[in-house]
SEKEBA-476704 format. One line per field, with one value per atom (N, C-alpha, C, CB): residue number from 0; x, y, z. Coordinates in steps of 0.001 Angstrom, whole numbers, plus 500000, padded with zeros to 6 digits. Glycine has a CB too. Layout:
BEGIN
k <- c(NUM; ...)
u <- c(X; ...)
v <- c(Y; ...)
w <- c(Z; ...)
This chain:
BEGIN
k <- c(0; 0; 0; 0; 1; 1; 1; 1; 2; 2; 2; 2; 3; 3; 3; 3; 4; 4; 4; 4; 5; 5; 5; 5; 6; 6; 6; 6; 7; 7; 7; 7; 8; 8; 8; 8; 9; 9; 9; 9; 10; 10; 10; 10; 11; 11; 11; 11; 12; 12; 12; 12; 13; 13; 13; 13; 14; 14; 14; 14; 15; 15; 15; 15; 16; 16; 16; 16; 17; 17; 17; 17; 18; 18; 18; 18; 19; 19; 19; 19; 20; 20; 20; 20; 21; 21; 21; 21; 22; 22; 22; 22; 23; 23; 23; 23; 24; 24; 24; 24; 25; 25; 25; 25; 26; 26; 26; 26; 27; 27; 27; 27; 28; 28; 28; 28; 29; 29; 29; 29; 30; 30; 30; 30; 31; 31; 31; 31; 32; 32; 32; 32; 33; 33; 33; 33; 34; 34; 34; 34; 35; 35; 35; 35; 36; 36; 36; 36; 37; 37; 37; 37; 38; 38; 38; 38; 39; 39; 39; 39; 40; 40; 40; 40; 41; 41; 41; 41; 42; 42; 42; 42; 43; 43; 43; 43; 44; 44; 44; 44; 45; 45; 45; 45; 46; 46; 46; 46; 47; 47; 47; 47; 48; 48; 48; 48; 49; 49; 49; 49; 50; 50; 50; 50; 51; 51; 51; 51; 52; 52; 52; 52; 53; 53; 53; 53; 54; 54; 54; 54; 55; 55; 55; 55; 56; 56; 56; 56; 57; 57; 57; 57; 58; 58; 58; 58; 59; 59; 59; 59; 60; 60; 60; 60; 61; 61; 61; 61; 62; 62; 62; 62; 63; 63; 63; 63; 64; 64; 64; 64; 65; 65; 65; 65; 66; 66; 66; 66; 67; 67; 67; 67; 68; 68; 68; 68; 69; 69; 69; 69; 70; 70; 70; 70; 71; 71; 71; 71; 72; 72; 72; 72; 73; 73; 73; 73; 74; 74; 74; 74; 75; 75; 75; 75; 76; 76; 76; 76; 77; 77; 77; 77; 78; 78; 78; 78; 79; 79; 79; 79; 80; 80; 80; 80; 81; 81; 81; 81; 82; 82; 82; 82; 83; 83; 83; 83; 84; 84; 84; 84; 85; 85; 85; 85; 86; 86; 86; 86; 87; 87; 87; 87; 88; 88; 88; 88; 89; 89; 89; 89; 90; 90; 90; 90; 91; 91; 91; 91; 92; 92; 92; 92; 93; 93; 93; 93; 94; 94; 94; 94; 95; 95; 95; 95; 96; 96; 96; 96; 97; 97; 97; 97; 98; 98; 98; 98; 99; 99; 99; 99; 100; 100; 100; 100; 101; 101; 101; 101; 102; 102; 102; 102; 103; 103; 103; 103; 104; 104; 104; 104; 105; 105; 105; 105; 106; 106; 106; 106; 107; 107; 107; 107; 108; 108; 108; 108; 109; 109; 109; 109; 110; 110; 110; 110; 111; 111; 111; 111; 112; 112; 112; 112; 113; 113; 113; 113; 114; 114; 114; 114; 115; 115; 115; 115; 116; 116; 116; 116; 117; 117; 117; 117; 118; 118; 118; 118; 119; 119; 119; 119; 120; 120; 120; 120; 121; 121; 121; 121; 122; 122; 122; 122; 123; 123; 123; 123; 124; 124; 124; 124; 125; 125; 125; 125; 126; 126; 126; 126; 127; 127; 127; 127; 128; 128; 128; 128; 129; 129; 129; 129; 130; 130; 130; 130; 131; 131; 131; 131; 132; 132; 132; 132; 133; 133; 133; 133; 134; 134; 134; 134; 135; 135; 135; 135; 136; 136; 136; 136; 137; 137; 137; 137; 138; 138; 138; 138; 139; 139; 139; 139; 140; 140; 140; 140; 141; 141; 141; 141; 142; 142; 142; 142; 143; 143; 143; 143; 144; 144; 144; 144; 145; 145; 145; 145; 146; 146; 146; 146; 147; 147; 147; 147; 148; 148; 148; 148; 149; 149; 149; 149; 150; 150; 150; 150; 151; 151; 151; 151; 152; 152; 152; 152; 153; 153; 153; 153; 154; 154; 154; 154; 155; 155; 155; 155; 156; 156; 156; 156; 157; 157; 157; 157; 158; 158; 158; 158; 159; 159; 159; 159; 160; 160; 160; 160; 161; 161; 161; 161; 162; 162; 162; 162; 163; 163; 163; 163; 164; 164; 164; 164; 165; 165; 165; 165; 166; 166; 166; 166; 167; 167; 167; 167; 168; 168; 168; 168; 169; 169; 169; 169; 170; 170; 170; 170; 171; 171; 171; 171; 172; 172; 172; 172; 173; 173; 173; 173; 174; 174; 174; 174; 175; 175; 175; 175; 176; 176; 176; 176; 177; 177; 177; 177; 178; 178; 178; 178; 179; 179; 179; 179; 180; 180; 180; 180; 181; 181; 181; 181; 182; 182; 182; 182; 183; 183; 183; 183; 184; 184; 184; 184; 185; 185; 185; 185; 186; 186; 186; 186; 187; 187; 187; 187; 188; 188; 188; 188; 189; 189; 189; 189; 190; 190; 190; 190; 191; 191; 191; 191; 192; 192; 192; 192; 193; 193; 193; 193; 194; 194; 194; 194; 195; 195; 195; 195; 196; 196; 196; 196; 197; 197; 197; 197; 198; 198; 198; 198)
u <- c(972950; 972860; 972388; 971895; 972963; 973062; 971839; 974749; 970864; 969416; 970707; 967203; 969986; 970413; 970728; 969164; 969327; 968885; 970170; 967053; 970258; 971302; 972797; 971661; 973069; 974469; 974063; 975040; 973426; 973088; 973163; 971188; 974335; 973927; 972312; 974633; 972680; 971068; 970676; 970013; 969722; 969624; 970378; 967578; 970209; 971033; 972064; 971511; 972952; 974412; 974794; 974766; 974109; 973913; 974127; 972624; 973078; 972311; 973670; 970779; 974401; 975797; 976635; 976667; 976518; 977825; 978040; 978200; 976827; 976279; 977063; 974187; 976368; 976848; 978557; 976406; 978641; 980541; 981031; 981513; 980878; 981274; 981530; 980344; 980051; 979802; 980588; 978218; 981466; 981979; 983372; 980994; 984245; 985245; 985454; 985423; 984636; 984532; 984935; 983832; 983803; 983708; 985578; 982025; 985625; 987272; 988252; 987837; 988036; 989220; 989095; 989359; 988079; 987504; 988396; 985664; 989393; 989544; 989517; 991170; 989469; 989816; 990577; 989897; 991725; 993082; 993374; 993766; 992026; 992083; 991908; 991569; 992490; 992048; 990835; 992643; 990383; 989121; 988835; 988867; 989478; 989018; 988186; 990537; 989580; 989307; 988052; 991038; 988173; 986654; 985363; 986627; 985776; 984044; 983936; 983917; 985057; 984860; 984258; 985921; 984901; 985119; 983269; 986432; 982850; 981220; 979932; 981295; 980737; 979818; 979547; 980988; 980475; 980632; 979795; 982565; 979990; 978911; 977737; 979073; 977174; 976023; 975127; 976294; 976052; 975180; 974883; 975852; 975876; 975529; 974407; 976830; 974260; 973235; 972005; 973447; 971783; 970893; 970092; 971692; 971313; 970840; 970623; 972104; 971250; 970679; 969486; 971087; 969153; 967802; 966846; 967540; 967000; 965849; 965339; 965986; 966609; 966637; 965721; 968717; 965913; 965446; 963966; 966509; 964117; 962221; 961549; 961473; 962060; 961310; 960975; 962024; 962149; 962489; 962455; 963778; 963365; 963275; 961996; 964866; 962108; 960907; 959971; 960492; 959100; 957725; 957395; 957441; 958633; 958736; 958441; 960410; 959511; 959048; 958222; 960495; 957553; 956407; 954955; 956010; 954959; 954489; 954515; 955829; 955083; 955792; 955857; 957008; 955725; 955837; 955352; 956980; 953992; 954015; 953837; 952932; 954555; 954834; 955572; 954511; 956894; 958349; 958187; 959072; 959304; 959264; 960186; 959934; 961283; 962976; 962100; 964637; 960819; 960740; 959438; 960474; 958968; 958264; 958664; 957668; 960264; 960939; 962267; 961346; 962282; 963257; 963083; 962397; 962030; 961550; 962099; 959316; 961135; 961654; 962718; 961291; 963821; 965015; 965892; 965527; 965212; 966252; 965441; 965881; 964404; 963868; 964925; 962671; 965158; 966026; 967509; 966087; 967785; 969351; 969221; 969757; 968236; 968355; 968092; 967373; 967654; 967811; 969263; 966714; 969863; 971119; 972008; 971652; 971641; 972911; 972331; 973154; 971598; 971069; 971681; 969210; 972084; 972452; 974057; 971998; 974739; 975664; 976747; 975752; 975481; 975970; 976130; 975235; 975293; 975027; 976480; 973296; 976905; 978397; 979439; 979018; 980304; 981944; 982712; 982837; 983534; 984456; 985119; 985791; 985637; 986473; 985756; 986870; 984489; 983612; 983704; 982248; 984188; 984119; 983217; 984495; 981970; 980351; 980287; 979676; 980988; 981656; 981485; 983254; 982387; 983219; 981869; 985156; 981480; 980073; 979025; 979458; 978458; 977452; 977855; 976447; 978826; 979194; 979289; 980583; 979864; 979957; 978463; 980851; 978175; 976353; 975437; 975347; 975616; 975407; 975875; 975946; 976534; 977445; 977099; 979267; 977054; 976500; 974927; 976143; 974435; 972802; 972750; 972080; 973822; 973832; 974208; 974838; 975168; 975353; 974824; 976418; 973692; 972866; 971646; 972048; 971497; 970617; 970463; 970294; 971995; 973042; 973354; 974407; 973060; 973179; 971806; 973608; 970704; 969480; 968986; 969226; 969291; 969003; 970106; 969027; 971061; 971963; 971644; 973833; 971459; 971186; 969465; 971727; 968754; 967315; 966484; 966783; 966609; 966095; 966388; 966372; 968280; 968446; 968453; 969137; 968511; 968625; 966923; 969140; 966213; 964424; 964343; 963040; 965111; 964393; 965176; 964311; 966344; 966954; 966657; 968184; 965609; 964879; 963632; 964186; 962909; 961505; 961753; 960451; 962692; 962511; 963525; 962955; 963200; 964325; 965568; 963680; 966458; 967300; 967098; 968317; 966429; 966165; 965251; 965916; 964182; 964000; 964640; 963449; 965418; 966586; 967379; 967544; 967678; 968184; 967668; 968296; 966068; 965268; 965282; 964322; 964986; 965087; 966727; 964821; 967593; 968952; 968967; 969908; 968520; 968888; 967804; 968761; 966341; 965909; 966425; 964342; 967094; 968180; 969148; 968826; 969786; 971170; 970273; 971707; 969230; 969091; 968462; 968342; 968247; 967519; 968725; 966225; 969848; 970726; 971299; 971577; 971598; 972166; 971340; 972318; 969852; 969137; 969223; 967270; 969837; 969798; 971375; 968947; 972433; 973667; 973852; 974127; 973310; 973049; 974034; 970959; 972874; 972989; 974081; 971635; 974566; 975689; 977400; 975152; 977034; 978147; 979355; 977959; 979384; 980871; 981622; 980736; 980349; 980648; 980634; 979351; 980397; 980852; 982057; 979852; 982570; 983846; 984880; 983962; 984805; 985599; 985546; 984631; 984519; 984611; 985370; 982888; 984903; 985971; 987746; 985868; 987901; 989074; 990001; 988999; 989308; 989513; 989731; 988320; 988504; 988461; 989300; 986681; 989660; 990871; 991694; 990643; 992134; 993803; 994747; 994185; 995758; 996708; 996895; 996474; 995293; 994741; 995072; 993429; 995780; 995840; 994240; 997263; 993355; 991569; 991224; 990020; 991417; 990930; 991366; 991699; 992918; 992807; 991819; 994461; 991889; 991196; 989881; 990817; 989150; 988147; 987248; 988165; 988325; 988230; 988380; 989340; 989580; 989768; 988312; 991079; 988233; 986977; 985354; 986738; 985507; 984251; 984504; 983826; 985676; 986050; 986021; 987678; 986316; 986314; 984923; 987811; 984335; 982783; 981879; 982070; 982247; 981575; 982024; 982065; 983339; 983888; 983131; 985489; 983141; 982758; 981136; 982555; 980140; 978901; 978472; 978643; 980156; 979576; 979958; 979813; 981421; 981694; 980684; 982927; 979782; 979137; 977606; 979276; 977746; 976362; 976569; 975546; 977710; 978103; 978353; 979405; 977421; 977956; 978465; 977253; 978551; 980233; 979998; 980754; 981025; 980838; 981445; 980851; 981043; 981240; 982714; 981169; 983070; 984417; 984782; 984750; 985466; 985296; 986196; 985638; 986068; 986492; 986986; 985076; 988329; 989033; 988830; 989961)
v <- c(109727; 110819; 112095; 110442; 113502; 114556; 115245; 115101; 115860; 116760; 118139; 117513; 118529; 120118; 121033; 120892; 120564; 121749; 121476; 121241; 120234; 120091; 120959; 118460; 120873; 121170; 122520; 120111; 122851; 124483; 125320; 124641; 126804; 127833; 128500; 128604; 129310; 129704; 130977; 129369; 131143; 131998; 133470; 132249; 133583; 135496; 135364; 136189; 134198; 133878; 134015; 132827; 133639; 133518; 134994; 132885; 135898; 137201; 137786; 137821; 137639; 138637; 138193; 138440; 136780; 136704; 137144; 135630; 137243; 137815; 139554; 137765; 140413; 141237; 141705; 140886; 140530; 140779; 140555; 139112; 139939; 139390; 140525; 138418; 141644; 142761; 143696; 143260; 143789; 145451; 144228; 146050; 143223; 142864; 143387; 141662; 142443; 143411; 144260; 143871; 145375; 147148; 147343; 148344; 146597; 147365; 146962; 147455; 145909; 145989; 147241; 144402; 147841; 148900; 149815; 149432; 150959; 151941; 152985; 151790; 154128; 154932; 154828; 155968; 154152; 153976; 152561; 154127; 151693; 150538; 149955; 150097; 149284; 149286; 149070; 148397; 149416; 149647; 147956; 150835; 147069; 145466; 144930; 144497; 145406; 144685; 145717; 145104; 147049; 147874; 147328; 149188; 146671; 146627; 144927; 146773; 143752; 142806; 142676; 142220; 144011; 144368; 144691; 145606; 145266; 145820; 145045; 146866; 144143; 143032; 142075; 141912; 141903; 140733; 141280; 140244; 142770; 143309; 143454; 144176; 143677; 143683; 142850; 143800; 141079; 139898; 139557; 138666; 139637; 139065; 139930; 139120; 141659; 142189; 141605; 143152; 141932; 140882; 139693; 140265; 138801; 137372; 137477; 136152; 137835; 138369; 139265; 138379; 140321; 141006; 139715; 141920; 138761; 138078; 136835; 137489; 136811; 135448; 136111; 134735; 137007; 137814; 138131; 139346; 138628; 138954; 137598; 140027; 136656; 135334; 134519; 134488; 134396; 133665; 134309; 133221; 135646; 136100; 137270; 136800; 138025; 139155; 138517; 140162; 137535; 137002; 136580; 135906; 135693; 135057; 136282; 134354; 137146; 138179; 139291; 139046; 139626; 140148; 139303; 141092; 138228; 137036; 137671; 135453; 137865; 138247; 139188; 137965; 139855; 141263; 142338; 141395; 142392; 143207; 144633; 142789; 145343; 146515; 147062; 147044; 146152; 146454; 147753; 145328; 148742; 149870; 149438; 151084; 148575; 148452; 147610; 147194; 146237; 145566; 146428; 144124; 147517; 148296; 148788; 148980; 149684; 150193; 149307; 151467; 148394; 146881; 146982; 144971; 146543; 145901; 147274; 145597; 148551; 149828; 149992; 150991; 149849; 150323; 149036; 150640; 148094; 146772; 147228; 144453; 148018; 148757; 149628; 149695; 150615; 151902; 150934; 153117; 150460; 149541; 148756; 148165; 148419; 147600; 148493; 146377; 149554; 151132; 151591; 152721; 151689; 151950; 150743; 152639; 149615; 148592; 148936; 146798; 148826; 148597; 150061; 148423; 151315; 152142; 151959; 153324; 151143; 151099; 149882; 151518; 149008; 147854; 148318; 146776; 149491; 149734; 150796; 150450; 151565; 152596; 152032; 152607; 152407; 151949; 151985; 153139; 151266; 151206; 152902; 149847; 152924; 154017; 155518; 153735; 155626; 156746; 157094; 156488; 158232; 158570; 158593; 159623; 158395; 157923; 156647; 157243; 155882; 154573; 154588; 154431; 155599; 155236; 155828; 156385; 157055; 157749; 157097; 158831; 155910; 155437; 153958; 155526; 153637; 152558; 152943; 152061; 154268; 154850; 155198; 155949; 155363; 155990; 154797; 156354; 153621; 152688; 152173; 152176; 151635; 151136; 152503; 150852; 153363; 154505; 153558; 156195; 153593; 153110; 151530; 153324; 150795; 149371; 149408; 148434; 150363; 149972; 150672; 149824; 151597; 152122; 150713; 154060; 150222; 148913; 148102; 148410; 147432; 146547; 146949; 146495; 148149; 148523; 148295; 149904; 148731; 148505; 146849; 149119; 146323; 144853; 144089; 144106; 144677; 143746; 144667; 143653; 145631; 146074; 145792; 147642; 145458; 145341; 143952; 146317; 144095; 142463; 141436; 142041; 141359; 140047; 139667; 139597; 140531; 140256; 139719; 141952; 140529; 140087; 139093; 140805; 138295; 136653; 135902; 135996; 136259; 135231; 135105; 135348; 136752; 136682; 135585; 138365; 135896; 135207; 134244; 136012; 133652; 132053; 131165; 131860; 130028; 129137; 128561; 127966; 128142; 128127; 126838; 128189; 125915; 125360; 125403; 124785; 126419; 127442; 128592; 127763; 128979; 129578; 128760; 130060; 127868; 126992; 125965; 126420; 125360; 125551; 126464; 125707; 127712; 128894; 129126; 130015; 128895; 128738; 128189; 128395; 126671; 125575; 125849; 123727; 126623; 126654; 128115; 126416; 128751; 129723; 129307; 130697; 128363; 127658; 126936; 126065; 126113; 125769; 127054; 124571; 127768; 128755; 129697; 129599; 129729; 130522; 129339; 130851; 128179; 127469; 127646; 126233; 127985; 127568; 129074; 126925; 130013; 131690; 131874; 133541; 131426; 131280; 130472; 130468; 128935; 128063; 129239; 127783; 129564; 130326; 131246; 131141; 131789; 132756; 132549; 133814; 131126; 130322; 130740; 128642; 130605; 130996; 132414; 130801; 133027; 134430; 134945; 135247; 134521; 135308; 134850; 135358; 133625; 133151; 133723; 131645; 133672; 134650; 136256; 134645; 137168; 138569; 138185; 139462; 137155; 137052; 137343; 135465; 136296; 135877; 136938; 134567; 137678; 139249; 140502; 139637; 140213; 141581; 141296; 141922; 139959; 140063; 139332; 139935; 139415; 139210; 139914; 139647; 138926; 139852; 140044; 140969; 140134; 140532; 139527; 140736; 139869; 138609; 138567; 138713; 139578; 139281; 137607; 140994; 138193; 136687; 135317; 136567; 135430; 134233; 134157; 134025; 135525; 135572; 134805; 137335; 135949; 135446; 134135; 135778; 133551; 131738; 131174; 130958; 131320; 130860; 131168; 131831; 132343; 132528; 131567; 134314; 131810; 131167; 129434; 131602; 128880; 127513; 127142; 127299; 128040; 127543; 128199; 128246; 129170; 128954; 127820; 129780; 127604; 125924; 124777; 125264; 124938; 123761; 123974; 123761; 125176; 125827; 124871; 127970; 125586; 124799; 123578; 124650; 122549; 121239; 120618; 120471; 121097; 120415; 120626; 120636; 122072; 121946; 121479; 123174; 120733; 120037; 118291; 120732; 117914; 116549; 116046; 116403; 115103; 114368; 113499; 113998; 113368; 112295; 111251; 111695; 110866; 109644; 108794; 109521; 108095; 106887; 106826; 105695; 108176; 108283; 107940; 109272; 107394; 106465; 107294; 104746; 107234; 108146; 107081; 109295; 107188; 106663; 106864; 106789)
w <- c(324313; 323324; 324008; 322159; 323807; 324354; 323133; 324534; 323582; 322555; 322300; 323950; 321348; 321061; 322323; 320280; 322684; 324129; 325078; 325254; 325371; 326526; 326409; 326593; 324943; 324288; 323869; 322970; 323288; 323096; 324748; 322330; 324008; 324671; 324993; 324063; 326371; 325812; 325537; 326748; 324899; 323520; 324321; 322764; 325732; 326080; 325546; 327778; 326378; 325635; 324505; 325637; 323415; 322244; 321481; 322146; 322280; 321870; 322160; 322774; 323472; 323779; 322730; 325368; 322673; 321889; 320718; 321732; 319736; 318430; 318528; 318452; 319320; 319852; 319719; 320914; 320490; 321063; 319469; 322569; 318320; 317225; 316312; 316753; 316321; 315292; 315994; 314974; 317005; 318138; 317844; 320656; 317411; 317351; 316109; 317640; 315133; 313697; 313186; 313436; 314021; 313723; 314287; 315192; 315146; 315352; 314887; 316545; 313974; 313069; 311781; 312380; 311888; 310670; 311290; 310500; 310016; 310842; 309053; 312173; 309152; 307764; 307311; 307597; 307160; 306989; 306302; 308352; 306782; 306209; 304968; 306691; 304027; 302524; 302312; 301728; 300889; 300610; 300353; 299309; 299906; 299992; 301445; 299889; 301907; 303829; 303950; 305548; 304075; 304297; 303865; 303551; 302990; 302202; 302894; 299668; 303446; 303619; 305180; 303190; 305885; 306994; 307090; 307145; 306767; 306487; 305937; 305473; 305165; 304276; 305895; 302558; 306567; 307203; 308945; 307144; 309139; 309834; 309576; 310091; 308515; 307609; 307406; 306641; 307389; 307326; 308771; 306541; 309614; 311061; 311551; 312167; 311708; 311780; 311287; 311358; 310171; 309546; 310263; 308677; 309856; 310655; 312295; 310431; 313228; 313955; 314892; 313790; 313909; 313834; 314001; 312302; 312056; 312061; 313362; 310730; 313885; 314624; 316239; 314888; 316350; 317593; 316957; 318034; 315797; 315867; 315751; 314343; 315238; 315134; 316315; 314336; 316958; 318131; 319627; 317877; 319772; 321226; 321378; 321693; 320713; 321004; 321202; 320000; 320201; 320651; 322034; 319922; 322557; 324060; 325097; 324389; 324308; 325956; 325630; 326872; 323969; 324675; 325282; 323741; 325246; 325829; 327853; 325222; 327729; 329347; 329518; 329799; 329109; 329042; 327995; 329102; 327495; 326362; 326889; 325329; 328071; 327676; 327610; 327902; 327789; 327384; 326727; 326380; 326862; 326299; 324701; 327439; 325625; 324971; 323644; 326212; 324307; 323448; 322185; 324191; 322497; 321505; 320833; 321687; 320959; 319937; 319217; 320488; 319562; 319167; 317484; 319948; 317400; 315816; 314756; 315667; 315068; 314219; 314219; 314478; 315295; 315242; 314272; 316875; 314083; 313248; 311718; 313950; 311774; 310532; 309815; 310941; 310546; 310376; 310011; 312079; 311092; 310699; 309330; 312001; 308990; 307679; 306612; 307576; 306470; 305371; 305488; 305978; 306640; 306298; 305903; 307337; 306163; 305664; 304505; 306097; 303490; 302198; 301268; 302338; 302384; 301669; 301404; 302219; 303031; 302796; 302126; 303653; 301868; 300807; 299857; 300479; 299190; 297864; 297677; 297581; 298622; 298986; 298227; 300718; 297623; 297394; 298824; 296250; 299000; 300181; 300273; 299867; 298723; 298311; 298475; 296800; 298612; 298928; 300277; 298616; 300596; 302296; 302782; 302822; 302264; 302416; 303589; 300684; 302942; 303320; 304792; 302864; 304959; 306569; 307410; 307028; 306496; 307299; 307491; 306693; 306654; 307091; 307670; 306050; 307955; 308693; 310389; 308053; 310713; 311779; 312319; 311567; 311464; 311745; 312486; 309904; 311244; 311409; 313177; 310229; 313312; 314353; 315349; 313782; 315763; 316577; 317245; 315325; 316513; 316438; 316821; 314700; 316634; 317163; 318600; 316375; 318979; 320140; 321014; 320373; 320508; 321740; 321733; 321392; 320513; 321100; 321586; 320872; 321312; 322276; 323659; 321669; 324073; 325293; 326296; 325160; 325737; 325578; 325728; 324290; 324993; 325228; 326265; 323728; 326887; 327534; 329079; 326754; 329425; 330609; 330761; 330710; 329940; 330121; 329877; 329248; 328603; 328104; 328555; 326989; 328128; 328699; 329651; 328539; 330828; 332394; 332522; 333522; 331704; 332239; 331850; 331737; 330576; 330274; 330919; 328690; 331567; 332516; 333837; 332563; 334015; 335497; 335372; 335990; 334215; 333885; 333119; 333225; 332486; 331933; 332801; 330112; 332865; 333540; 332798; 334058; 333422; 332839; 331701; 333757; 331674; 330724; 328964; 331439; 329542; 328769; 328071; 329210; 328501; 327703; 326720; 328613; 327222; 326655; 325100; 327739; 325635; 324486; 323342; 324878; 323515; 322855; 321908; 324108; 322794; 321990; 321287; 322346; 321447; 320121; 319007; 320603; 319377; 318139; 317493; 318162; 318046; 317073; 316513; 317634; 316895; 316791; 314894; 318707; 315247; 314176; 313138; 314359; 313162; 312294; 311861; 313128; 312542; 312568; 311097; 314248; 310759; 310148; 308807; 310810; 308950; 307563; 306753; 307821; 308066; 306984; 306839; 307992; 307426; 307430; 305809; 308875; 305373; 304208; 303006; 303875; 302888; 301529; 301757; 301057; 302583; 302490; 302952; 303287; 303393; 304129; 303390; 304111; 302072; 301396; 301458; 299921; 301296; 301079; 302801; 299923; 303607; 304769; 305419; 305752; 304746; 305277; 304458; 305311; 303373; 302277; 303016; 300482; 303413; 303852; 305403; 303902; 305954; 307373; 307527; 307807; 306236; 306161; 305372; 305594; 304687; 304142; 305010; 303413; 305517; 306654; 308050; 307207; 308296; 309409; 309342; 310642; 307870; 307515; 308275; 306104; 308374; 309052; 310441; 308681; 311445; 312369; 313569; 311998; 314633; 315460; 316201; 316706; 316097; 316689; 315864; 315789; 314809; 314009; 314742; 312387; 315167; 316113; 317867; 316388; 317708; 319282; 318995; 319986; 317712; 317601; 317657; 317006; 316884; 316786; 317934; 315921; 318580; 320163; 320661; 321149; 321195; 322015; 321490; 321885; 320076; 319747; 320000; 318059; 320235; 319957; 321640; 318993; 322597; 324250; 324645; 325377; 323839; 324306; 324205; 323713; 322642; 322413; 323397; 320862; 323862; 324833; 325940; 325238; 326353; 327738; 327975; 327568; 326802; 326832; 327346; 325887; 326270; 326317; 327353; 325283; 328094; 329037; 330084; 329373; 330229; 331422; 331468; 332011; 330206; 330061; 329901; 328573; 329855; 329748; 331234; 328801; 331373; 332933; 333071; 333798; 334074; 334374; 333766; 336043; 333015; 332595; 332932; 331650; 333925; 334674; 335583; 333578; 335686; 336488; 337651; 336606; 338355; 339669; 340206; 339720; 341549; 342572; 343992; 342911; 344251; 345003; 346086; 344825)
């Protein structure tokens, strides 16, 4: 029997891939796009933000200000998932059909990926300098499970805004592919030989 830890990504991986999911998203968004897919297109950036934020203040920030509490990136981290969650809340509350819409989604998304830039040239390189690779790994699976108990409750409704917001879309197959040979990727390189004989 294979633990979580062994089969779990670890939590950077995790953190990029979260990342790579909300910037596939945002680009199926364009002004031109119907106001259904827009608002499914936004709902479905909105929750992963979200769940994301929480999974990092619970789980990764504590670890590395542990290691580091004078991170600059990790002092202004928390406020800036402050500010991002005032604007999703303004722009949940938006009509698709309001050119408001497109403005505070752009605004929005402006402000993610200077953080995302921020945490992938800084952070994640420091907990993969300072934790081992099995420790990372730890850390993944207890996101992996926490990620499932705040995912619970919204499971329907973010597969419904998925399947909305990239209708049509050949990303949606990428998307799946990629998320389906990352999971392979994981397990094959954590499964050992099993009993394969060599001539």
């Amino acid at each position: 029997m294979f633990s979580l830890n062994q089969l779990s990504p670890s939590i950077t991986d995790m953190i990029r891939f979260d990342h790579s999911h909300v910037l596939v998203t945002f680009h199926q968004y364009t002004s031109t796009t119907k106001d259904t897919v827009k608002k499914a297109l936004a709902d479905t950036i909105c929750d992963a933000l979200e769940i994301h934020a929480t999974l990092e203040e619970e789980i990764f920030y504590p670890v590395l200000r542990r290691l580091n509490p004078t991170e600059s990136v990790i002092m202004k981290s928390e406020p800036e998932h402050d500010e991002m969650r005032r604007m999703i809340s303004e722009l949940r509350a938006t009509p698709a059909h309001d050119s408001k819409h497109d403005t505070l989604l752009h605004d929005l998304m402006r402000d993610v990926m200077h953080h995302v830039a921020d945490e992938e040239t800084v952070l994640l390189p420091e907990a993969e300098r300072m934790l081992g690779k099995e420790r990372l790994n730890e850390l993944g699976a207890a996101m992996t499970k926490r990620r499932l108990e705040l995912l619970k409750p919204k499971a329907g409704q973010i597969a419904k805004n998925t399947a909305v917001g990239f209708s049509g879309s050949t990303t949606a197959i990428v998307v799946g592919l990629a998320g389906a040979l990352m999971a392979a990727r994981f397990v094959s390189r954590k499964m050992p030989d099993m009993g394969t004989t060599h001539h």
